[in-house]
N, C-alpha and C positions, 0 to 999 in steps of 0.2 A: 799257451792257450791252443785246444785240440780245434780242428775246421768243426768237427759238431760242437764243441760248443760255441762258436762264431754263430755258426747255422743258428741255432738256440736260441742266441742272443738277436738275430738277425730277425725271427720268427716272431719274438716277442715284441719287440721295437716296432714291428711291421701291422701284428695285431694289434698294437697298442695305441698305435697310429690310427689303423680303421676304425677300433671303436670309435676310436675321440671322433672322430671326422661323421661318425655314425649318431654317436651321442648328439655332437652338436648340429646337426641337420634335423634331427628329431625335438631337440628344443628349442632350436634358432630357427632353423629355414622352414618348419610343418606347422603352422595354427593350431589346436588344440582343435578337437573335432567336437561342434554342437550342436542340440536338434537344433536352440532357438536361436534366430539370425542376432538377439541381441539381450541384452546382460543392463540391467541397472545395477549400480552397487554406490553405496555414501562412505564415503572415506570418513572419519570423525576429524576434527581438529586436534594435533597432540598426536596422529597413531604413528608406532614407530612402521620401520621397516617390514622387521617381522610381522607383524599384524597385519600389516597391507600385503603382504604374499601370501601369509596364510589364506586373506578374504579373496584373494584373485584365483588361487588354488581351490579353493571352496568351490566358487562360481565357474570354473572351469574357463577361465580367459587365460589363464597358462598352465602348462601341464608339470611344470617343479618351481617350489616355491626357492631352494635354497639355490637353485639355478640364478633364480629372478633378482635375489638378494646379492648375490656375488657381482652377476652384470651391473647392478646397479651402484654396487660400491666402486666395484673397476671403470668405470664410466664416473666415477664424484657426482651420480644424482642423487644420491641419498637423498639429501637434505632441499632440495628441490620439488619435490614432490606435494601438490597443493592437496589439501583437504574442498572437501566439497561432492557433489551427486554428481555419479558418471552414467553415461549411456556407451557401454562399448559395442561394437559389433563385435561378431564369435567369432570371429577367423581373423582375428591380426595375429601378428609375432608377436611374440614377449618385448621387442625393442620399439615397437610401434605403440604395443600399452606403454611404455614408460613413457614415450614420446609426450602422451596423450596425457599422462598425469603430469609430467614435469611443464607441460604449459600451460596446464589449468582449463583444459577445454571442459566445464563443467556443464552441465543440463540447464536450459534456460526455461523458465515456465513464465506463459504470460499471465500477470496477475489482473485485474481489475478492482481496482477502488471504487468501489458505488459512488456517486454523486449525494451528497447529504450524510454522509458518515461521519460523525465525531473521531477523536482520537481513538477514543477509548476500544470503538468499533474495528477502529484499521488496527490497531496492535492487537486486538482478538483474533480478528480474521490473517493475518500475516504471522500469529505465533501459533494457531491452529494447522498454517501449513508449512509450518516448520522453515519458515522465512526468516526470521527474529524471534528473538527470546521476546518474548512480552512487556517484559517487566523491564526491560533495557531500552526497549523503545517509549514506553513510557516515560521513564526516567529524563532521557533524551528529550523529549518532544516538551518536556516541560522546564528543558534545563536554561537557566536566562544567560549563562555565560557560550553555552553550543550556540542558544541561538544567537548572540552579537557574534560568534565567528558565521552565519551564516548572514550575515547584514542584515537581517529582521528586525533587529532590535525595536527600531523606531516602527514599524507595525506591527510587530506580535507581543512586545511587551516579555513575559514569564511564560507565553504558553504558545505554540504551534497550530492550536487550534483556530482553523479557517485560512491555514495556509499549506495545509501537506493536500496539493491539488488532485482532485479524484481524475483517474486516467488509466489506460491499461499500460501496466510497465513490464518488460523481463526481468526478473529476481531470478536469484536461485535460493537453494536452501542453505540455511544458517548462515548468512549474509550479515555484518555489520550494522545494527541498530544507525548510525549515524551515517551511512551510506545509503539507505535507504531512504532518509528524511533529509538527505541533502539530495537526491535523487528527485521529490516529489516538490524540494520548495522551490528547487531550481526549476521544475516547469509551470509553479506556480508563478513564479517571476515571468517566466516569459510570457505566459498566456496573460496576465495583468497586465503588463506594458504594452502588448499588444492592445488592447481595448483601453486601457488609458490613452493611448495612440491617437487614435479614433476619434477620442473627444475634444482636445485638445488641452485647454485648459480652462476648460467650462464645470469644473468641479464644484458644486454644491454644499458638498459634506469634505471632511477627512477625506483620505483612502483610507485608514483604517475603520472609519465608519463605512466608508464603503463595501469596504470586506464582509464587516459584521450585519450590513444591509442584505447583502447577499448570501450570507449565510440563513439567515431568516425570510428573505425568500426562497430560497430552498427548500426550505421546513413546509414551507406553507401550498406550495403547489409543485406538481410536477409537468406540466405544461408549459413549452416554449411563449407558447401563445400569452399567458395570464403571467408572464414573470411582470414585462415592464408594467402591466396595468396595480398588480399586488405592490410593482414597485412604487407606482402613482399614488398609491391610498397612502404609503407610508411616508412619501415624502409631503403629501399635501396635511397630513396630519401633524408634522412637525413643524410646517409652517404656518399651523392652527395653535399650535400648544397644544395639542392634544395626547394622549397618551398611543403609544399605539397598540396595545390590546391584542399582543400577539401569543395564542397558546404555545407554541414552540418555545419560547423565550421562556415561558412559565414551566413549563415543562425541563425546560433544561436543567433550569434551578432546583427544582425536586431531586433529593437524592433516592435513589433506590425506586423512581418512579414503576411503579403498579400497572399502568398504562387505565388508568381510570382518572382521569382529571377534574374535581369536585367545586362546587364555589368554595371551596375555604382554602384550596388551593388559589383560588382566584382573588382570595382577598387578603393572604398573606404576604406580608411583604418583604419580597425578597433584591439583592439586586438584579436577578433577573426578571421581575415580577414587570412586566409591562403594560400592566393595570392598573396598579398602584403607584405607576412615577411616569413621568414624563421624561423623552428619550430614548436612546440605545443602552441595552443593559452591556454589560462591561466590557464584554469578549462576546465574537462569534460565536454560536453556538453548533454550529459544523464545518466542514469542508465544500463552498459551494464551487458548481462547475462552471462553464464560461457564461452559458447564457445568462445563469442567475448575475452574476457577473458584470456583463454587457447590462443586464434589466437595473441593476444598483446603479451605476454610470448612467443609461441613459431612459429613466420612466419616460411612460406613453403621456401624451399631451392630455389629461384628462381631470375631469374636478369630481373625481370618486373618494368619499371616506368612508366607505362599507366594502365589507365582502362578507358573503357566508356560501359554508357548502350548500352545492344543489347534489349533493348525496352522490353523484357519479363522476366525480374526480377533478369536476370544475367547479368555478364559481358565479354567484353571480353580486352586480355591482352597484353601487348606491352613491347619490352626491347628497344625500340628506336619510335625518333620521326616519320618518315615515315613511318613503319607498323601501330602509331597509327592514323596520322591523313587520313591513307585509311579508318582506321575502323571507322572512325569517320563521312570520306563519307559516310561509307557501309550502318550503323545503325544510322545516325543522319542527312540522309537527309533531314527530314523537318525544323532540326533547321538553326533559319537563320543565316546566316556566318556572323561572327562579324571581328574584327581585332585580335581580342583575342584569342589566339589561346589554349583551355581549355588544360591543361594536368593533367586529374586527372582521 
C-alpha cells in the first residue's frame, strides 16, 4: 500500500468523520428554525412511526424525518410514543420532541359543564369538541353494568343522568368515553357527601330523590336565592299529596320537544308528567350543581305551594290558591287562559 494511498484513505476517513459530526450537529444539537414560537399538532390513535415523522417534518418541529425514525428506533421508543394534541414549542431538538411525545405531555383544555345539562347535552358538547366520540359516551352513561363498576348503582339505577356533576374539568382530546364519566361522577361523589355532611341524618326523602329533587330545581330556576324556597313548594306539596306540577319534568318526557309546551302536553300522561301523578317522575331530569343540591337537602322554612314567573328570571310565591292565581294575573297576563289552572 503506496503513502498516497494511506493519505487518501486517511482524507476520506477524516472527511467522513467531519461530515458525520456536521450531519449530526445539524440534526441533533440545532432546533429546526421557525417564525412561530409554537406548533399544535393531534397525533391520531393507531399512527405508526412514519406518519408521525412525516407530521413533525411537515410542521417543521424537525428537520429529517428518517433521522427522527432511526433515533427513535435506536433508543426502543417506538412503541412508546402516546397519541393525543400537542403544543410544541419551535426550537427544541428532535430528542426533546420524542421526550415530550413518549411521556404523553398532551394539551389540556379547561372544559365546563353548564349546570342543568342533560346527558344528552354533555356528549353533544364534549363530542363537538372533540373530547369523546358521542355515541360512546352515550352508550357509557347509560350502561347499568359501567355504572355498578362505578358504585352508583344503588342511585343511578340504568342511567347517569343527574350524577355526571356540572364543573369545569381539563380533558383533552379523544379522551376515553369512560374516563370522563368516572372523572365527573367522582366529583359528583364528593361534592354530595360533602352536603350530605352538613345535614346529618335528617333526610326526608331518598338520596336518590334527592338528586332528582335537584335536578328539577335546577330546571326551574337559576337563582341561588329561590333554590331552597322552589325547594319548599315541592317538598310541602308532597306532604300535601299533591302533584307537583312541574314543566321541566313534563318537558323532559316529550321526545323531540319543539320548545312550545301546550295543555295537551300538560294532560298527557307520561311518567314524567307531574300533573297528572303524584310524586317524583322516575329519574332526574339533569345534572344539578351544588346549590340545587344543598336547596334539595336542605328547603327554606316556609308554607309556599305556588310559584309562577314574574317574567324576569324570578319568581314569585304563594301559600294558597287565591294569592297565587292573582299573581298569575299580575305576571302572566299575556298567557292565554286555559281551563287548567297551572299551580306550580
Amino acid at each position: 500500500m503506496t503513502s498516497i494511498f494511506k493519505i487518501k484513505i486517511l482524507i476520506f476517513l477524516v472527511g467522513s468523520l467531519l461530515f458525520s459530526l456536521i450531519l449530526f450537529y445539524c440534526l441533533v444539537l440545532t432546533p429546526p428554525i421557525n417564525i412561530e414560537p409554537t406548533k399544535i399538532i393531534f397525533i391520531k390513535k393507531g399512527s405508526s412511526l412514519k406518519k408521525i415523522s412525516e407530521l413533525l417534518e411537515k410542521e417543521g418541529l424537525i428537520k429529517n424525518r428518517q433521522f427522527f425514525i432511526l433515533m427513535t428506533t435506536l433508543l426502543n421508543k417506538k412503541a412508546k410514543i402516546k397519541a393525543g394534541e400537542y403544543e410544541f414549542q419551535t426550537n427544541l431538538f428532535p430528542w426533546q420532541v420524542l421526550k415530550i411525545l413518549q411521556e404523553g405531555q398532551v394539551k389540556r383544555h379547561l372544559i365546563t359543564i353548564p349546570e342543568g345539562y342533560t346527558i344528552n347535552q354533555i356528549a353533544q358538547l364534549l363530542g363537538e369538541l372533540n373530547i369523546v366520540d358521542k355515541n360512546e359516551f352515550l352508550q357509557k352513561a347509560n350502561s347499568p353494568s359501567f355504572i355498578s363498576s362505578l358504585g352508583l348503582s344503588d342511585l343511578a339505577d340504568s342511567s347517569l343522568e343527574g350524577f355526571l356533576f356540572p364543573d369545569s374539568y381539563h380533558m383533552m382530546k379523544e379522551m376515553d368515553a369512560e374516563d370522563v364519566i368516572r372523572m365527573m361522577t367522582q366529583q359528583f361523589k364528593k361534592v354530595f357527601n360533602e352536603e350530605l355532611n352538613k345535614i346529618g341524618n335528617n333526610l326526608r326523602i331518598s338520596e336518590r330523590e334527592i338528586i332528582i329533587l335537584a335536578s328539577i330545581i335546577e330546571k326551574e330556576t337559576p337563582l341561588p336565592a329561590e333554590k331552597p324556597l322552589i325547594s319548599a313548594v315541592f317538598y310541602n306539596r308532597l306532604m300535601k299529596n299533591m302533584p307537583l306540577q312541574s314543566d321541566p319534568t313534563v318537558i323532559y318526557g316529550i321526545k323531540n320537544f319543539n320548545g312550545n309546551l301546550t295543555k295537551e302536553h300538560l294532560l298527557k300522561a307520561t311518567p314524567y308528567n307531574t300533573y297528572t301523578k303524584v310524586g317524583f317522575p322516575p329519574t332526574p331530569i339533569c345534572n344539578p350543581g351544588r346549590e340545587s343540591i344543598r336547596a334539595a337537602l336542605s328547603p327554606a322554612n316556609v308554607p309556599y305551594i305556588y310559584f309562577v314567573s314574574k317574567n324576569d328570571g324570578s319568581h314569585y310565591f304563594s301559600s294558597n290558591l287565591e294569592d297565587h292565581n292573582q299573581a298569575v294575573l299580575k305576571y302572566q297576563k299575556l298567557i292565554k287562559k286555559t281551563n287548567l289552572t297551572k299551580q306550580w
